[in-house]
C-alpha beads as a LAMMPS data file, in Angstrom:
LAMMPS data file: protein, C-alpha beads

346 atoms
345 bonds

1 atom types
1 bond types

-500.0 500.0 xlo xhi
-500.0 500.0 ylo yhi
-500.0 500.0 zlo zhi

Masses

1 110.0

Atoms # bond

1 1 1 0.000 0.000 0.000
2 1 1 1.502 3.239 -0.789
3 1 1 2.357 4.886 1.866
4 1 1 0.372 8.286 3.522
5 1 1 4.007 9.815 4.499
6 1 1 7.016 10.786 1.483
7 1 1 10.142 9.776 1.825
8 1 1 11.569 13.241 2.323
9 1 1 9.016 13.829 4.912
10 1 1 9.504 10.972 6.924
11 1 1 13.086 12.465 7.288
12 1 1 11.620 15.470 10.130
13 1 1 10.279 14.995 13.610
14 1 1 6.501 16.605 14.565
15 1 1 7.467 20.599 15.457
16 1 1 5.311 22.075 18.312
17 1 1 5.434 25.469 19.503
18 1 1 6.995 26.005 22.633
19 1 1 5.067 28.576 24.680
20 1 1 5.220 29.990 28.401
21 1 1 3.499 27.595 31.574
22 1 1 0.007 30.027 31.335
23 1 1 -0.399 28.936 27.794
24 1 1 -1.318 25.807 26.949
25 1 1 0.683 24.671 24.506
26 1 1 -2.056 21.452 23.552
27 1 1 -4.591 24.453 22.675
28 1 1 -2.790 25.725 19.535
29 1 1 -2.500 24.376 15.879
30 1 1 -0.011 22.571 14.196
31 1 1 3.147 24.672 14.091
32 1 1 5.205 24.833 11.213
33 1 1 8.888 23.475 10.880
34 1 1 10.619 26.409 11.934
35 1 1 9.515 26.113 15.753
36 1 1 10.766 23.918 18.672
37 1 1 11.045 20.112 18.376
38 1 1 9.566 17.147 19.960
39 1 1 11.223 14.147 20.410
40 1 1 8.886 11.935 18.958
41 1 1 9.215 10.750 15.424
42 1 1 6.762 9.531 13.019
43 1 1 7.307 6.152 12.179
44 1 1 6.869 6.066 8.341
45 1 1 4.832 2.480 7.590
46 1 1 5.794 0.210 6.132
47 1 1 4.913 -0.799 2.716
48 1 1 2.439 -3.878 2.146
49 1 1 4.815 -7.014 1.329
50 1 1 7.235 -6.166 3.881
51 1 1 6.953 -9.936 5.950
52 1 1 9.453 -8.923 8.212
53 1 1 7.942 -5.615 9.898
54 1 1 4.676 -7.026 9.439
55 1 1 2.353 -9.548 11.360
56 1 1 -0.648 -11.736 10.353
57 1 1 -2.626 -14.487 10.528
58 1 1 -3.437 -15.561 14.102
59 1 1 -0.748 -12.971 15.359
60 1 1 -2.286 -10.046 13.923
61 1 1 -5.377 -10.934 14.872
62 1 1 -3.891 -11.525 18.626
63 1 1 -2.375 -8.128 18.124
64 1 1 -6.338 -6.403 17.436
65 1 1 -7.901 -7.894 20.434
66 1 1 -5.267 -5.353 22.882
67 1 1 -3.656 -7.831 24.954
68 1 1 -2.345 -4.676 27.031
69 1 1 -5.918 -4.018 27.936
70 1 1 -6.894 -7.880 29.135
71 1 1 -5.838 -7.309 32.554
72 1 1 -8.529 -4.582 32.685
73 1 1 -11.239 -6.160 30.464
74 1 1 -10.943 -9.462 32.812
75 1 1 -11.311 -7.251 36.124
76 1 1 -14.622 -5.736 34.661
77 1 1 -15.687 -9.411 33.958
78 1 1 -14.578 -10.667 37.279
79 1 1 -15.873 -7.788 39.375
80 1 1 -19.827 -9.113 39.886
81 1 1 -18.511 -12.533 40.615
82 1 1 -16.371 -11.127 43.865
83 1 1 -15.829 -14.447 45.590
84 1 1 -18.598 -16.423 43.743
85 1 1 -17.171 -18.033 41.241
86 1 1 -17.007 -21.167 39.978
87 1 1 -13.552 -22.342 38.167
88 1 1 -15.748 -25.475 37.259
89 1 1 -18.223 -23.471 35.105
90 1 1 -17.877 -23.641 31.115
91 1 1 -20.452 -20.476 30.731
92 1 1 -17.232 -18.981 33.779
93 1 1 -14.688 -19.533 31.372
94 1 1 -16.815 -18.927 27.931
95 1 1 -17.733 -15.603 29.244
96 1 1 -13.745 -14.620 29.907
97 1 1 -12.530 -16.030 26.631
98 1 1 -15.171 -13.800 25.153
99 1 1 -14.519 -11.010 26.809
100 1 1 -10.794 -10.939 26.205
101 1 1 -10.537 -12.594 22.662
102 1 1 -13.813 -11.689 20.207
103 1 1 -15.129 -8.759 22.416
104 1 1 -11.702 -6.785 22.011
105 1 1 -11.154 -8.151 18.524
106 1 1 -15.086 -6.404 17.726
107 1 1 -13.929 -3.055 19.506
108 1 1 -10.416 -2.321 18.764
109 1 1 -10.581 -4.117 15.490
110 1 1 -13.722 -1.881 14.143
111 1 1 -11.899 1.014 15.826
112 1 1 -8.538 0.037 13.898
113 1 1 -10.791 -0.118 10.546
114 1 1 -11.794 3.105 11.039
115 1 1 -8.660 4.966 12.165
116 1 1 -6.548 3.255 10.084
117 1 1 -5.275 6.756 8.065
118 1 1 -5.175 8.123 11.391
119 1 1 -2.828 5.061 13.005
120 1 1 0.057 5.845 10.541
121 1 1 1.039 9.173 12.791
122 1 1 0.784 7.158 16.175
123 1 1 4.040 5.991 17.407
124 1 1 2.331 3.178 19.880
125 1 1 0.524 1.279 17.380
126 1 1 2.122 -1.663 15.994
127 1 1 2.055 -3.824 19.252
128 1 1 0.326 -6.089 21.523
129 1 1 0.159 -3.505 24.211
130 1 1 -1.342 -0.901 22.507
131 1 1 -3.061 -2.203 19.561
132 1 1 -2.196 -2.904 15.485
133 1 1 -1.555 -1.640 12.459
134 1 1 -2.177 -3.530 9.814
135 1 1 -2.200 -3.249 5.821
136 1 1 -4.872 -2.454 3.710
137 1 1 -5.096 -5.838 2.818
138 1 1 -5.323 -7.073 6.519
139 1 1 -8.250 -4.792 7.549
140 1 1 -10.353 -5.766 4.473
141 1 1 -9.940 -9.606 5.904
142 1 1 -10.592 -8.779 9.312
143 1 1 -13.807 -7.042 8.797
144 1 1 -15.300 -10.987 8.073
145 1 1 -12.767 -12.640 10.548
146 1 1 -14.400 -10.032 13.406
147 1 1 -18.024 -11.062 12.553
148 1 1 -16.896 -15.053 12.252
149 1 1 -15.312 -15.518 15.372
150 1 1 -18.223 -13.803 17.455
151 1 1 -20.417 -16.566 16.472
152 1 1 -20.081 -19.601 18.001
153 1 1 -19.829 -17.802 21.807
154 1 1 -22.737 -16.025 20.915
155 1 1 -24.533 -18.723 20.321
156 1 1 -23.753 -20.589 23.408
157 1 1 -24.732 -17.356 25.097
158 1 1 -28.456 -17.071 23.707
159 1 1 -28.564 -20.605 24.233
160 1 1 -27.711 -20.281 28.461
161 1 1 -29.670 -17.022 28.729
162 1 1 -32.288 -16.821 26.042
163 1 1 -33.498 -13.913 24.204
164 1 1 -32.457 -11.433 26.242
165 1 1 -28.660 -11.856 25.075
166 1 1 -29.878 -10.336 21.659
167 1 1 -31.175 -7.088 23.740
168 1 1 -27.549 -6.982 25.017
169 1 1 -26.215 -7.680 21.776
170 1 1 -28.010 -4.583 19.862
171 1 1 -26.575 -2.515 22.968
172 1 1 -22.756 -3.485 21.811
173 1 1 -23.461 -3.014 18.121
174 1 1 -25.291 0.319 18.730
175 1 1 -22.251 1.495 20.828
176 1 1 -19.732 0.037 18.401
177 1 1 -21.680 1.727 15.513
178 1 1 -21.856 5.309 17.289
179 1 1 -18.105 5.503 18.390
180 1 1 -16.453 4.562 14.969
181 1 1 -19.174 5.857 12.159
182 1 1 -20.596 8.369 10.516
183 1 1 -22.753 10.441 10.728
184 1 1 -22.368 9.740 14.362
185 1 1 -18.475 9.319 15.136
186 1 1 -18.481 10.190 18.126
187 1 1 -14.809 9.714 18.825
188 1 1 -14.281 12.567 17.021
189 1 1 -17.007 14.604 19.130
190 1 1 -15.944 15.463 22.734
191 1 1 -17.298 15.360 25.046
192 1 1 -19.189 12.070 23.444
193 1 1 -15.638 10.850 22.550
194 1 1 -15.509 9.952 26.705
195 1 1 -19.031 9.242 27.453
196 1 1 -19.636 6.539 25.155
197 1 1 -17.182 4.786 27.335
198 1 1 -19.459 4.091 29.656
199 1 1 -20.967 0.990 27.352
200 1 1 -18.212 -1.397 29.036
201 1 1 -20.408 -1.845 31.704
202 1 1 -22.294 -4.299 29.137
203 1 1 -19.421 -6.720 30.546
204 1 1 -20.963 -6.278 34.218
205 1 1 -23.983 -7.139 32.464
206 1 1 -23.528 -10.143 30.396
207 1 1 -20.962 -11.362 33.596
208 1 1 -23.913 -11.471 35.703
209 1 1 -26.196 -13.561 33.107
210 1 1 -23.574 -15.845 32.454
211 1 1 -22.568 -16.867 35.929
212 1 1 -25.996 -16.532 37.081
213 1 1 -24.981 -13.825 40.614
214 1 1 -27.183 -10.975 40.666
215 1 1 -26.306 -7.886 39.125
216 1 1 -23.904 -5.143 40.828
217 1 1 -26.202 -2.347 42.137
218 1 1 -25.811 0.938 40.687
219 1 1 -23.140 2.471 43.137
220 1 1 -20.719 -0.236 41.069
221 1 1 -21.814 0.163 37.956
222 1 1 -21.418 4.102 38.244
223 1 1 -17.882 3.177 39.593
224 1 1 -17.079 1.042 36.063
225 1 1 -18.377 3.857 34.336
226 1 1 -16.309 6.567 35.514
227 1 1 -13.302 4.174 35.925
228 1 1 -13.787 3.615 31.806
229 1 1 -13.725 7.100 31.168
230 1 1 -10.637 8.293 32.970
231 1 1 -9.166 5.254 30.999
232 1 1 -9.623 6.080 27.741
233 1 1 -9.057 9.754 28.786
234 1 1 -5.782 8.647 29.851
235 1 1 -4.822 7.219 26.231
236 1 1 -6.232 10.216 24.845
237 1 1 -3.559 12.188 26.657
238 1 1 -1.214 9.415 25.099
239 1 1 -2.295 10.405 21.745
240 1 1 -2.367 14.069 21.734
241 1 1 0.329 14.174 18.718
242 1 1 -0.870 11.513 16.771
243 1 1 -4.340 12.580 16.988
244 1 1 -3.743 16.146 15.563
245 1 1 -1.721 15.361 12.932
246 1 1 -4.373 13.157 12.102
247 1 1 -7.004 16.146 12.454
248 1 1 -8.924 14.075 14.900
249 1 1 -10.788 15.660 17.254
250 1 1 -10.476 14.739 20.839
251 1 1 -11.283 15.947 24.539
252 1 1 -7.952 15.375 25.355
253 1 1 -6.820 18.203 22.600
254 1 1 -9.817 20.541 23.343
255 1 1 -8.918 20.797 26.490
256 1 1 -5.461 21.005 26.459
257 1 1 -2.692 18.213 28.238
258 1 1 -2.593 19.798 31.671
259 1 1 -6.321 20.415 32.182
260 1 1 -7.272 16.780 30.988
261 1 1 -4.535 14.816 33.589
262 1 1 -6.677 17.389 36.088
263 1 1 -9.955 15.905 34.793
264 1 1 -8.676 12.461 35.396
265 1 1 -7.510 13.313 38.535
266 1 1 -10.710 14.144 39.396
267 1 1 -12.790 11.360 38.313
268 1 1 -9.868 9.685 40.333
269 1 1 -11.025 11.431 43.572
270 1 1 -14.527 10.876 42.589
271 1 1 -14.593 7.276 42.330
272 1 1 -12.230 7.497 45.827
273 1 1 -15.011 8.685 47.630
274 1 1 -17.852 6.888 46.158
275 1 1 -15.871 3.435 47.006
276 1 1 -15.263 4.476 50.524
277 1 1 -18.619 6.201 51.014
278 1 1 -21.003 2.991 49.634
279 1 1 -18.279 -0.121 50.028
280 1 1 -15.931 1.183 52.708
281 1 1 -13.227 -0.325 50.843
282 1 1 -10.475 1.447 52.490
283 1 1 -7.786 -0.439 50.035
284 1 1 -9.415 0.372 46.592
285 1 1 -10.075 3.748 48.163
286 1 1 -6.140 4.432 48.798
287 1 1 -5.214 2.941 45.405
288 1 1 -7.645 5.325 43.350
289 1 1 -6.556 8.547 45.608
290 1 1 -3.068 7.419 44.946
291 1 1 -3.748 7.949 41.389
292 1 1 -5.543 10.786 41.687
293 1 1 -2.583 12.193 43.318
294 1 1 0.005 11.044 40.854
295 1 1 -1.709 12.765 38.195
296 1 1 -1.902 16.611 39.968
297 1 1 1.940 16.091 40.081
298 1 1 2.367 14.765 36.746
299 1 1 0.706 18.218 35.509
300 1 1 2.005 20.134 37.814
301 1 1 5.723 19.035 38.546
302 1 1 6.656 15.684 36.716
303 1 1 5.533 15.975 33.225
304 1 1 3.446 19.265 33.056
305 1 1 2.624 19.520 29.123
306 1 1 5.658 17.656 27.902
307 1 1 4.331 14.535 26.361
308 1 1 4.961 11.204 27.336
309 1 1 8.087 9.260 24.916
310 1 1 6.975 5.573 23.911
311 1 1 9.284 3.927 26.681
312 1 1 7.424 5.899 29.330
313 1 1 3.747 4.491 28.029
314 1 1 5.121 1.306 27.693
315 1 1 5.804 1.918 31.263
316 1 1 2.612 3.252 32.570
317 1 1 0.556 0.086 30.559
318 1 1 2.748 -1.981 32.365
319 1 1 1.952 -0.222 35.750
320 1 1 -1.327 0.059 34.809
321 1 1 -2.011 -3.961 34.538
322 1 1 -0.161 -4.716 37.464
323 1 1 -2.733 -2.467 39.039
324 1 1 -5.506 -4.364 37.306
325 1 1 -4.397 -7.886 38.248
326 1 1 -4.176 -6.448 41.939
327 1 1 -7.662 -5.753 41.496
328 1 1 -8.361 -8.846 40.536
329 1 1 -6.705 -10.629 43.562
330 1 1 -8.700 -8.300 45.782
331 1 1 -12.003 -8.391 43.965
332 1 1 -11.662 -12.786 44.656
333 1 1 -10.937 -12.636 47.946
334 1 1 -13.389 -9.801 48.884
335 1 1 -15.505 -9.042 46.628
336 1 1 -16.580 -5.671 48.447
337 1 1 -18.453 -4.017 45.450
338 1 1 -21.216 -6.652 45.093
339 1 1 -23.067 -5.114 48.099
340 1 1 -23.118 -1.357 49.327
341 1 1 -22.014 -1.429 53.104
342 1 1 -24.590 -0.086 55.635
343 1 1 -22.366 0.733 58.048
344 1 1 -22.300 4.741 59.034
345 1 1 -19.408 6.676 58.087
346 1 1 -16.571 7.392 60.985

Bonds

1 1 1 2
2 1 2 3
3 1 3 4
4 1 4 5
5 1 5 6
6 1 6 7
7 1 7 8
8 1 8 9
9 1 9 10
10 1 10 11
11 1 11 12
12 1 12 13
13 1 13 14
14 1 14 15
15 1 15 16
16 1 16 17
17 1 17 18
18 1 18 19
19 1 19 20
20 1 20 21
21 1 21 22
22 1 22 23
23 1 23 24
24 1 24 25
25 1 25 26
26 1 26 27
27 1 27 28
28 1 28 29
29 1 29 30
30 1 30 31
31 1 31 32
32 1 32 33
33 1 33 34
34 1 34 35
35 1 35 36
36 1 36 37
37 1 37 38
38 1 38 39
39 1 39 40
40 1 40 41
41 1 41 42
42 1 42 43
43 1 43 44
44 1 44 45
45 1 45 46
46 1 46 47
47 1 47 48
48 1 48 49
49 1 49 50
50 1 50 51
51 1 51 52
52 1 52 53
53 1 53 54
54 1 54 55
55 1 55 56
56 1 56 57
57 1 57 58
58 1 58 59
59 1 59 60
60 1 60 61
61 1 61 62
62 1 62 63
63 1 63 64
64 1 64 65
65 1 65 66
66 1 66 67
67 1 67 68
68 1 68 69
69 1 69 70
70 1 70 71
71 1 71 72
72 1 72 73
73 1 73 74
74 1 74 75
75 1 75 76
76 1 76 77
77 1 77 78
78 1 78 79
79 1 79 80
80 1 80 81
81 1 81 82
82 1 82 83
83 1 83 84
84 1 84 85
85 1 85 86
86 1 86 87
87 1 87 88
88 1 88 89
89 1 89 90
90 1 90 91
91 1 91 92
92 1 92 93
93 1 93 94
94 1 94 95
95 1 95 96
96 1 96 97
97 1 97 98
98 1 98 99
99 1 99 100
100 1 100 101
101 1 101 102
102 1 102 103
103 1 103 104
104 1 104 105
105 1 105 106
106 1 106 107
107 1 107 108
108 1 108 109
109 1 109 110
110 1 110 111
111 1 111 112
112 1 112 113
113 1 113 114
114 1 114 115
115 1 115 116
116 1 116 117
117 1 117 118
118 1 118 119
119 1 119 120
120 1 120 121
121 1 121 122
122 1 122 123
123 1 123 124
124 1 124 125
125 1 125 126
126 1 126 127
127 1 127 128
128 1 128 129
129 1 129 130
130 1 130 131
131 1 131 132
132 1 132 133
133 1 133 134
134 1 134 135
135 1 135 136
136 1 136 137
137 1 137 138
138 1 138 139
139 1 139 140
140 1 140 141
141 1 141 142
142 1 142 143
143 1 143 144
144 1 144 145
145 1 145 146
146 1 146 147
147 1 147 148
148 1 148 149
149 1 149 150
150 1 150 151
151 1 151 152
152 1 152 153
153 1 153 154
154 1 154 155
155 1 155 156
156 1 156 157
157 1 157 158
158 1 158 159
159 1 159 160
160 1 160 161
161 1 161 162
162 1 162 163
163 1 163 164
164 1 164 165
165 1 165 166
166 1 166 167
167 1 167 168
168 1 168 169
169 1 169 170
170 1 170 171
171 1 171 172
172 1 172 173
173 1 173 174
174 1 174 175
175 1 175 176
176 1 176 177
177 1 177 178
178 1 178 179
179 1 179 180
180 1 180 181
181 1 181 182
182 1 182 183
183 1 183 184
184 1 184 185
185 1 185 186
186 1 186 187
187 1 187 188
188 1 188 189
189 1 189 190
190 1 190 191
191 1 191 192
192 1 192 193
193 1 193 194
194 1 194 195
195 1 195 196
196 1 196 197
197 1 197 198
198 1 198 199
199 1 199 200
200 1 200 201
201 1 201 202
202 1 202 203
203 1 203 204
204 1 204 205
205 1 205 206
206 1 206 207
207 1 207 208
208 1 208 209
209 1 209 210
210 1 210 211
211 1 211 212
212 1 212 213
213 1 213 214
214 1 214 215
215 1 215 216
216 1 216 217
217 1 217 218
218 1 218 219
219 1 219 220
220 1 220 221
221 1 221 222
222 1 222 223
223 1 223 224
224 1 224 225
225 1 225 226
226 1 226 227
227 1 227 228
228 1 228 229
229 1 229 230
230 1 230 231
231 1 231 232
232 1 232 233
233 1 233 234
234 1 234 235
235 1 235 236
236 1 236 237
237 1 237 238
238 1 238 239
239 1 239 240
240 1 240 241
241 1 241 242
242 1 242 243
243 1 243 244
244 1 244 245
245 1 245 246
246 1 246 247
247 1 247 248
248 1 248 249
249 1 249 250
250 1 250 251
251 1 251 252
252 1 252 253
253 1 253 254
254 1 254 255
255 1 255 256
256 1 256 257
257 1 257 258
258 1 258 259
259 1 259 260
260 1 260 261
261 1 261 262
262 1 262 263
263 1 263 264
264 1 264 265
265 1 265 266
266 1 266 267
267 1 267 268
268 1 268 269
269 1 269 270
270 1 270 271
271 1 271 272
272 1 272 273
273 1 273 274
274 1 274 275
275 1 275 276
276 1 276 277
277 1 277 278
278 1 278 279
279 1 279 280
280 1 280 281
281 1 281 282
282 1 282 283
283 1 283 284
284 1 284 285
285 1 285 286
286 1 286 287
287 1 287 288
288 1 288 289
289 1 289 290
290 1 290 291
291 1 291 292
292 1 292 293
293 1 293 294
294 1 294 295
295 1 295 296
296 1 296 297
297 1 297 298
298 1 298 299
299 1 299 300
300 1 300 301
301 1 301 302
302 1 302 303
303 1 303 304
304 1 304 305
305 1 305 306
306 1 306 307
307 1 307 308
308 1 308 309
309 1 309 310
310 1 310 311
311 1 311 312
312 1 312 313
313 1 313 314
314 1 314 315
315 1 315 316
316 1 316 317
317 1 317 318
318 1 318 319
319 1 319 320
320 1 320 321
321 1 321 322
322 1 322 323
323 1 323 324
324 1 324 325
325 1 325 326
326 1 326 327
327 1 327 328
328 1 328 329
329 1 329 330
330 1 330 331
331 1 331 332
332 1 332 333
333 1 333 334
334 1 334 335
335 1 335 336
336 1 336 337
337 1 337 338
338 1 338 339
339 1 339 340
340 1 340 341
341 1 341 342
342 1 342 343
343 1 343 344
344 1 344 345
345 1 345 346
């Protein structure tokens, strides 16, 4: 495929202009060549035939489904069970597969379809943490290999919990539809770009069919929400330089870098007190406000509006599943979110 980016192009780094602390530098347009660099390059793509920069088959499709993200996809599974599960159960581990596997390959791998002009400026896709980028030829194939593999799970599914799995079903699809095309798109309409997140909670949902445990009430689900927003706010910040060049619109870039690792910081705080307030989960409470706290320094002292080099991402995924698998550990053995605490605060 002929590539987006010439050769004598390719040769220059991303120039952004380099302005005082009380502007915000994320704010302005592209700057021209003449201003102050960032270290970042743009990774030119490689051309289609190139077998050894470029994955496919089972790997690629491995590659779509986010393996970086499976720590956090299988905590959002696992959180309704708490310490009700059954390691015997085929729906158990049907559900999990699904979740991890076909779910992610349906919403990264539409999402990759879509953004796949857009992918050739960002520096992070390529790889299993953060997703692929595949060839023209790839993405036409995995348009039937995304609908093919949902099947047979699916089935099972309306088979163990009847109709009502097609209900859940048109929810996905809707949400799927919304976030990636037109005339909707809203990933390219903040503030709907971040709210839409809020349709992982069909996990909780389909978790709770599958394993038979009663649904989480709303105090949780609230929780997932907000937790899935300050997420994918957090890869927006990520993709700041990609997603201009692009001419994507994001909150992330309305907002400006700074103002954005403030917003997550407070949906941080939020979720802080509404663990502690309905759970009194001291622990989950202390992780979140950790967070919280770790990003007013990152705007303020640590990184400020200097973005984040690939190493350092690679980093904070890293971080960021270790936290996830914690969660996990302390979601089996506790399981404090499946029931809002009636004891009075202290």
């Amino acid at each position: 495929m002929k590539s987006l980016v010439s050769p004598q192009a390719s040769k220059y780094r991303i120039h952004l202009c380099a302005v005082p602390f009380l502007c915000d530098a994320d704010s302005e347009p592209e700057s021209t060549f003449n201003r102050a660099p960032m270290n970042i390059p743009i990774e030119q793509p490689q051309a289609a035939g190139a077998p050894c920069a470029q994955i496919s088959g089972p790997l690629f499709l491995l590659q779509v489904s986010r393996p970086g993200l499976w720590a956090t996809t299988a905590l959002f599974y696992l959180m309704p069970l708490g310490r009700e599960f059954d390691w015997r159960s085929g729906s158990f581990w049907a559900g999990l597969v699904y979740t991890l596997f076909p779910l992610g390959l349906l919403l990264y791998g539409v999402n990759d379809i879509a953004d796949a002009d857009d992918d050739r400026y960002n520096p992070r896709k390529g790889t299993y943490m953060f997703g692929s980028r595949g060839e023209s030829s790839q993405l036409k194939a995995l348009r039937w290999q995304i609908a093919a593999i949902q099947v047979p799970l699916l089935f099972l599914f309306l088979v163990w919990t009847g109709p009502k799995l097609l209900t859940w079903l048109a929810a996905l699809l809707g949400a799927v539809l919304v976030y990636n095309a037109r005339p909707f798109a809203w990933k390219g309409r903040p503030p709907f770009d971040v709210l839409i997140q809020a349709s992982y909670l069909l996990i909780f949902v389909l978790s709770s069919w599958l394993n038979k445990v009663p649904q989480l009430p709303w105090q949780a689900f609230l929780f997932g929400a907000m937790f899935a927003m300050h997420s994918h706010l957090f890869g927006e910040v990520m993709d700041i330089e990609p997603d201009r060049k692009s001419g994507r619109k994001t909150l992330a870039i309305v907002l400006g870098r700074i103002p954005t690792k403030l917003l997550i910081a407070a949906f941080l705080a939020s979720e802080t007190v509404l663990i502690y307030s309905f759970f009194r989960d001291s622990v989950i409470a202390a992780f979140l406000l950790a967070g919280a706290l770790w990003f007013v320094f990152d705007a303020a002292i640590f990184w400020g509006r200097r973005p984040y080099t690939t190493v350092q991402m690679r980093l904070f995924l890293w971080a960021w599943n270790a936290a996830a698998l914690l969660g996990i550990v302390w979601n089996a053995t506790h399981g404090s979110l499946r029931q809002v605490s009636r004891l009075p605060l202290r």
